[in-house]
Structure formats: structure tokens, C-alpha cells
N, C-alpha and C positions, 0 to 999 in steps of 0.2 A: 596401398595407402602411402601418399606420398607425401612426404616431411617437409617442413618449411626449408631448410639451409638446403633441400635439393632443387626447390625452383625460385629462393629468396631471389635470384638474380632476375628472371623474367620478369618481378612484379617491378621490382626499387633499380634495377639497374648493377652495378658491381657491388656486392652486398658480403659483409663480412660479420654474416650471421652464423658461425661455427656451433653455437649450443646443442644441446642434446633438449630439444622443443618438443613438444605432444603433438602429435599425428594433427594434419590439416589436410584440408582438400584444397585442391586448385584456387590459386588467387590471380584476379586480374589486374594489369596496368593499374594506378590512380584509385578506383574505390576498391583493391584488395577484394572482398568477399560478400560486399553489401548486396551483390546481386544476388548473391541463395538466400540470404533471410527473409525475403520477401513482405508481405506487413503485417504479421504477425511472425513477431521474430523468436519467442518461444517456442513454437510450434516447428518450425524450420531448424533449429536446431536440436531441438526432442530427434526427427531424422534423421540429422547429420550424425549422432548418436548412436543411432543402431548401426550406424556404417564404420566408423568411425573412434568408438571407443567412448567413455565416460569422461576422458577430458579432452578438450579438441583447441587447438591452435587459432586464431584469426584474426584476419587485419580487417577493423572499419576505415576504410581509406588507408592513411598511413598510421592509424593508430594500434599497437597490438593488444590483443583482447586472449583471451582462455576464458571455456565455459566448461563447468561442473555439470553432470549429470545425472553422478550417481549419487548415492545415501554415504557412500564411502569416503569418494572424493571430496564432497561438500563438509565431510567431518575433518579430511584434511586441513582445508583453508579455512574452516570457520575455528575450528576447536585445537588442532596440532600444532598449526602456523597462524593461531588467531592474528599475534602481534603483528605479524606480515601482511595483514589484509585489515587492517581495520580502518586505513581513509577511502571516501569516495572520489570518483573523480569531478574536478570542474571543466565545468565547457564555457564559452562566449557567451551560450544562451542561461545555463546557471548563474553566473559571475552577475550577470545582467538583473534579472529574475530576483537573484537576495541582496540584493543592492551591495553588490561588490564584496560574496561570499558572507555576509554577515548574519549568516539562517546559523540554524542547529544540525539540519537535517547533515547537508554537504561540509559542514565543518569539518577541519584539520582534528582526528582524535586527537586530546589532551585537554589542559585543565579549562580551560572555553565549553570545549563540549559536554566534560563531565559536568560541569556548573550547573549549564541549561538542560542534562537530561536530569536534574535531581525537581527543579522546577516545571518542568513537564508529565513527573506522574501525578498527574488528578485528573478525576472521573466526574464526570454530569450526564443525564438521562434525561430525555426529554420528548417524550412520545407521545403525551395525552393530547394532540392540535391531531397525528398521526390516524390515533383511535379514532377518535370523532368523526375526521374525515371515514374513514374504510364504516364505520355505521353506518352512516348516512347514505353512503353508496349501495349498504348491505341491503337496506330499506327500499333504496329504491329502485332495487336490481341493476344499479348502473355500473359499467367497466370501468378499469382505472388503468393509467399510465402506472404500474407499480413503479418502474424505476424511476419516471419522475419525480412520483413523490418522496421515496428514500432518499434521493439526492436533496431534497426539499428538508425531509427530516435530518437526517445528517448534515446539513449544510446549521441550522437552525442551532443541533446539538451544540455542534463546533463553536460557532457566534458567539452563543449564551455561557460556553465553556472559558471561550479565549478571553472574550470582551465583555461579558455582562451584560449581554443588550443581542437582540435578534435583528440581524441587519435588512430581513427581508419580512416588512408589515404589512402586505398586501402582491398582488399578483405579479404588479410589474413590477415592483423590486424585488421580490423572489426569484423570477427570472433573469432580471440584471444580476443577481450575485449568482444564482446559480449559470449561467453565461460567463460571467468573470472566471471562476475556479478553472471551468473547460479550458477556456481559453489561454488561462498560463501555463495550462502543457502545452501550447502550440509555440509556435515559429512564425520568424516576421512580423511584420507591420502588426497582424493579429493581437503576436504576444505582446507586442510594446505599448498596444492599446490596453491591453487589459493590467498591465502594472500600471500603468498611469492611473487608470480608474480605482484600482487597490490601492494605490498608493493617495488619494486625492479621498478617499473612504476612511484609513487608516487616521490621514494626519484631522477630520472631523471626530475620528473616535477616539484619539487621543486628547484633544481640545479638551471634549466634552470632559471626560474621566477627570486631565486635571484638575479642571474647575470643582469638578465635585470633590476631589481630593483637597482643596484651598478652602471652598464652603465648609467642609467637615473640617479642617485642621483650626479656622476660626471661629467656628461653636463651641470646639470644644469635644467635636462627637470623636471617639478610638474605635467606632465597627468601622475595618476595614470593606472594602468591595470584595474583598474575598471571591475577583478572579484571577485569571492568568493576566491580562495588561496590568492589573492593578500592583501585582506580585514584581515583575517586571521591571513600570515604574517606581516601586519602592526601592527597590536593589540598582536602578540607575542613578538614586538620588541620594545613596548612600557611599561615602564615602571610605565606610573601611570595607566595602565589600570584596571580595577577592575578585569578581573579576567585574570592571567597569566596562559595564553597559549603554553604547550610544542609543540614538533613536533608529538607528538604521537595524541593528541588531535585533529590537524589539519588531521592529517591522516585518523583518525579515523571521525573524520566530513564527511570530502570527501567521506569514503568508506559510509556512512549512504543516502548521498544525490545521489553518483553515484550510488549504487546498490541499493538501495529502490526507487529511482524514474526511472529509464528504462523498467524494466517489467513492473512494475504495471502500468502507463503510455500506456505503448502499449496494455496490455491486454485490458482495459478499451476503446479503440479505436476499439479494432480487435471486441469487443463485439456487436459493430454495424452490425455483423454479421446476426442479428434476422432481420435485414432491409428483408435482403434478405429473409429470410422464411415466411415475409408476403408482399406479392406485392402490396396489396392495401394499407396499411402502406408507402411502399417504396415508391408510386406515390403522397399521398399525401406528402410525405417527401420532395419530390423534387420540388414539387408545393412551400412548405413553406421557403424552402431553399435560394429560391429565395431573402425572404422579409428579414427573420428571420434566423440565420444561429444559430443551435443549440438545437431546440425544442426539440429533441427524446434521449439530452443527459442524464436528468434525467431519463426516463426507462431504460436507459442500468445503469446509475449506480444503481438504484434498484434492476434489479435481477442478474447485473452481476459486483459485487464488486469488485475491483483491490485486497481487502483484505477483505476476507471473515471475520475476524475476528479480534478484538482489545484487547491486552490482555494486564493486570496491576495488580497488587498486592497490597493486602490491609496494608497499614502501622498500623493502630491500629484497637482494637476491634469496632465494630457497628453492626445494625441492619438493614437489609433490608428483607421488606415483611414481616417483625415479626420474622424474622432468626437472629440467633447470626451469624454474620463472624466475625472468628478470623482474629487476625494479622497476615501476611504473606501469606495469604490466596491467589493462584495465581487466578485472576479474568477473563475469556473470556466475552465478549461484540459480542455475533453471530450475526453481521449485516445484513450478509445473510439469517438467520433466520427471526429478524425483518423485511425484506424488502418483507417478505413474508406472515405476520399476517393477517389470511383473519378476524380479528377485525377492522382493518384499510383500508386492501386494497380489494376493489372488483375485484372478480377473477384474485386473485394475483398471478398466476401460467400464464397469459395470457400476452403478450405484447400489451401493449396499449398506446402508446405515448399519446394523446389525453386527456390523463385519469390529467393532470396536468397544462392542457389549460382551464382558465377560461376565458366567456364571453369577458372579453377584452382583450386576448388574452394572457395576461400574466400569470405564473405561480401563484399559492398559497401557497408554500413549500419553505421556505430555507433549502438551502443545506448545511449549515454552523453549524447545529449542534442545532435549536432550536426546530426542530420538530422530537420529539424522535422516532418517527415511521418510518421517513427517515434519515437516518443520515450516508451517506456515507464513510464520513471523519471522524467518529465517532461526538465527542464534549467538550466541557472542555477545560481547559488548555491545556490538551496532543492530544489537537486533530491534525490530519494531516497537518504539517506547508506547506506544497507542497500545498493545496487547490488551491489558485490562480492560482499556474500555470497547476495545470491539470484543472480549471475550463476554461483555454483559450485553450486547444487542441480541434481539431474539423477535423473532417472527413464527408466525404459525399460516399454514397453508392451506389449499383448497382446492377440492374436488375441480375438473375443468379437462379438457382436450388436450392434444397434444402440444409440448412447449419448444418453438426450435432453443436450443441449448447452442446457436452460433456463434462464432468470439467475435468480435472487432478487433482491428488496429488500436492502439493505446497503450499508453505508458503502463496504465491497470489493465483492466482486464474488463472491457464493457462489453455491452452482450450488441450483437452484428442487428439485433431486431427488437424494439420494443414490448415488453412485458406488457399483455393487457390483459387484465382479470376482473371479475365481477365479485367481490367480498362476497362472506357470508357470516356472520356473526354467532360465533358459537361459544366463548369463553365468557362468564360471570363479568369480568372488568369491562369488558367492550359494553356490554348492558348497563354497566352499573353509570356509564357516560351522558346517558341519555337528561 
């Protein structure tokens, strides 16, 4: 296993990288290491892993990176050297993307960020368009794009959460927003169209809101809109608030909470796919379903994460595992890795709902970030402020053939093959829609 300061020279040229760094494998000329991770870069490094140790060294390009992979390591830098890791990094294409850093997500930790995560926990459900739809289908034995339409529900969730208003009223505007959110993961020309159209959506859904905030301020009416823009907008217009709020900011919030919680959300749902590849699983599922509505959610978020990976940058020097990491040092946290540690989990390549049912029925695991071996949401300060409301999504499953369970490339974790199922309508509320 060969250390970075033994070949720093081959990649960078005379290099006066003397540190005592975490084991690395071979890096090339100019993109360093980008040729092993392949496109799905979770999984490429889950390998590099078994070869390699639980923390491993690496350059994307010229940029240096370390990736966690054990339950141990990851409590390291989330929980021992929190304060060391708790900014993310910015790129050209983020900088771009929150209109010149001015989101929540990629924020600098401190008093900005804290601000905007305290305005960020609230919750809204909205699945009854959902139901109806999967009846209808149940009825007429017809198949469904599941995953389409979770991004469809989810996308609608968000909307009605952020903005008060569902941006997608019919087929083709359902599609154009749900095209939008894809699209601002991507790069080039692609992505600079789809902020322009977020952005050219945003500045009509701000219009509208004001206006209704100027019509209500001159009647006379004090019910607030009582959503997220509206919360937003009052705190921009307030002048002793602590921290002043542009419209750029507000924009760039919205784009953090609409496009980072719709995919990931639906994938996370669609993942109950593996129901289906085990039917003795799927029977008792439906047996428990009955009492307990939720039991089988912690194995899908174990081996099937909305985000494979959590990544953060180190602001000063420290030590983990007896390693120097330098400052700026870009940090991944492979949750997908960890959720796989046959130290922790018995035949962890297996679906086993069961495997988190103790005697009295209840789980032994918080999912909130204290058992570093499962940690979905990751943990820390910067952990997943969405928790709650994807800890209330819930799906139930159905009898069917075999499901390929294949990843895709992606920031999240989308599935390589379309989910198609034929509903079947077996709970009281799905009837009760008719």
C-alpha cells in the first residue's frame, strides 16, 4: 500500500508533501484518481476499502479528498473533530447553481446557517393525488412508472411545503418541474438552462406571494401564508432580524429544499422495491403493516441511501486514526459503505428487515445520527435537516416478479431501471378515496 508523499512527485511534479497521510492507491498525472471511481463512485470506493483500509487518501484532479468507511472512522469526523468538518465545499458549478453561494445547504457553518436551519424544520404530507392515482390503476390492473410518480409526489410535497402552491397542475408542467430539479444536478449548458427556468418560476412565485401579502396587509387580514417563502419573505423585510435576508438567498434556499428533497425522497420510497424480490419478507410485511406501519423502513435506508455519500471539508489541521488531515481537505462520509460493514452488520449484502426488531418489538437503532454504523442522515450539526419529514413518508408494497435492485450514476442514488408495478389496493384509506 503505497502512501501519497511516496509517489506525490509522479502525479504534481516536485512535491513537498511530507505529512504522515492515510494510505492511497496509485494516482495519475492531472485527474489524480478520478479514473478508479468510475460512475458510481460509492461503490468504487466501498472496494478501494477492502484493499486499502477505512480511511483512504485521494486526489480529484488536483483537489485532495479522504473518504470514511468505516462506523468508527465516520464517528471520528462527524462527532470527535465535529468542529473540523462541518463546512462543505464550493465548486464553480455550486457558486453558479445558489446564486453566488447564497443557499443553506453549501453555506459557511455559523450564524447564516444556523438562522436558516431553525426556519427549515417543518413538515407537510401530501399524498391523497398519490392514492387515487395507484386505485385507479389498482382497478384497472394497469402498471405504473412507480418512480415517476414519487418524484411527482415528492416534487408536489416540496412545492406546497416551500411555496404554498403546487407548481406542476397538469401533465406538462409536471414534467417540466420534474425535468428542472434533474437537471440542476447536471453540468453545462444543461444546468444553466435549468436555473434560468428556476429562476424565471421562482421570481413569478415571489410576485404572486407578495401581492397577496400587500392585499392581506390592506384588508386588514393577520393569517399569515404560513409557508416557507412566506416565512422567508417576512424575515427579509424585517429589519431587526439577525440575519438580513436578500432575494438571492431566499431563492437559493427554495432551490436547496425543492431539488434536494424530491429525488431523494422518492428514491428512498421506490427502494421498497426489494419487498418485492423477497415474498416471504413481503408477507410478513403485510401481516405487520397492519399493527405497525413502517417496520421495513430502516433496511431500505441501510442498503439503499437517498445519498450514497456526505461530503464536507476540513477547515483546520487534525488528526484521525493517527493521520494528519490538512485544512481544506475535501472529506466524503460513504454511508453506503458503512451500511455495509460485515463488523457491524450480519450478512449485510442480505435484506433482512427483521434484523432491527427486538423482543418487544421495537427497534434498537437511532436513525438520527447516534449509531455511527447506521447513520442514514449522516450526523452532527450538518446532518440532514429534512430527517423528519422523510422519517414520515411511508409506502406499502406488492406481491410481483423479480426487481432489478441496479444503482445509476447520480448525486443520489437513482435506480439504473425503471420501477414498473401494477398496484393492488389493500388498506381501508386507499378505498376510503373512492
Amino acid at each position: 500500500m503505497a502512501r501519497l508523499h511516496d509517489f506525490g512527485r509522479s502525479i504534481f511534479g516536485r512535491s513537498k508533501i511530507t505529512s504522515n497521510l492515510p494510505t492511497s492507491p496509485l494516482a495519475l498525472r492531472i485527474i489524480g484518481h478520478l479514473h478508479l471511481l468510475g460512475p458510481i463512485p460509492h461503490q468504487a470506493l466501498h472496494k478501494l476499502s477492502m484493499r486499502y483500509g477505512p480511511l483512504i487518501h485521494f486526489f480529484l484532479g488536483s483537489v485532495p479528498c479522504i473518504v470514511a468507511c468505516s462506523p468508527e472512522t465516520a464517528k471520528e469526523i462527524l462527532k470527535i473533530h465535529e468542529t473540523s468538518f462541518c463546512d462543505r465545499p464550493i465548486s464553480a458549478t455550486v457558486d453558479y447553481l445558489t446564486y453566488g453561494s447564497a443557499d443553506f445547504a453549501f453555506a459557511p457553518y455559523g450564524p447564516y446557517w444556523k438562522f436558516m436551519k431553525k426556519i427549515c424544520m417543518t413538515q407537510l404530507l401530501e399524498i391523497k393525488r398519490f392514492m387515487q392515482l395507484m386505485l385507479k390503476k389498482a382497478k384497472a390492473s394497469e402498471a405504473v412508472d412507480v418512480g415517476r410518480e414519487l418524484i411527482r409526489l415528492t416534487n408536489n410535497v416540496m412545492s406546497r411545503m416551500t411555496m404554498g402552491q403546487i407548481c406542476s397542475n397538469n401533465e406538462e408542467e409536471a414534467d417540466e418541474v420534474m425535468n428542472l430539479n434533474l437537471d440542476l444536478q447536471g453540468f453545462g449548458k444543461k444546468m444553466k438552462e435549468a436555473r434560468k427556468r428556476f429562476d424565471t418560476m421562482m421570481e413569478r412565485i415571489i410576485k404572486e406571494q407578495e401581492e397577496t401579502r400587500k392585499t392581506n396587509k390592506e384588508t386588514g387580514r393577520d393569517d399569515a401564508l404560513n409557508d416557507l417563502l412566506d416565512i422567508l419573505l417576512t424575515v427579509s423585510e424585517d429589519e431587526s432580524s439577525e440575519i438580513k435576508l436578500t432575494m438571492e438567498n431566499i431563492k437559493a434556499f427554495i432551490m436547496n429544499i425543492f431539488s434536494g428533497g424530491t429525488d431523494t425522497s422518492a428514491i428512498t420510497i421506490e427502494s421498497l422495491a426489494e419487498l418485492i424480490n423477497h415474498p416471504d419478507i413481503m408477507n410478513k410485511a403485510k401481516e405487520e403493516i397492519d399493527v405497525v406501519v413502517g417496520k421495513n423502513r430502516l433496511e431500505t435506508l441501510r442498503l439503499h441511501h437517498a445519498g450514497p455519500m456526505s461530503v464536507r471539508e476540513s477547515t483546520e489541521n487534525c488528526t484521525i486514526n493517527g493521520y494528519e488531515i490538512p485544512a481544506k481537505t475535501r472529506v466524503f462520509i460513504n454511508v453506503w459503505s458503512i451500511g455495509r460493514d460485515p463488523k457491524h452488520w450480519e450478512a449485510p449484502l442480505e435484506f433482512r428487515p427483521e434484523r432491527f426488531i427486538a423482543e418487544d418489538g421495537k427497534s434498537q437503532l437511532d436513525v438520527r445520527g447516534q449509531h455511527y454504523h447506521y447513520i442514514p442522515f449522516v450526523s452532527g450539526r450538518r446532518a440532514c435537516p429534512g430527517i423528519s419529514l422523510a422519517l414520515h413518508k411511508k409506502v406499502n408494497g406488492g406481491d410481483g416478479a423479480t426487481v432489478d435492485m441496479e444503482e445509476a450514476p447520480g448525486l443520489t442514488l437513482p435506480r439504473a431501471h425503471p420501477l414498473i408495478c401494477v398496484p393492488a389496493a389493500r388498506l381501508n384509506p386507499f378505498l376510503s378515496l373512492e
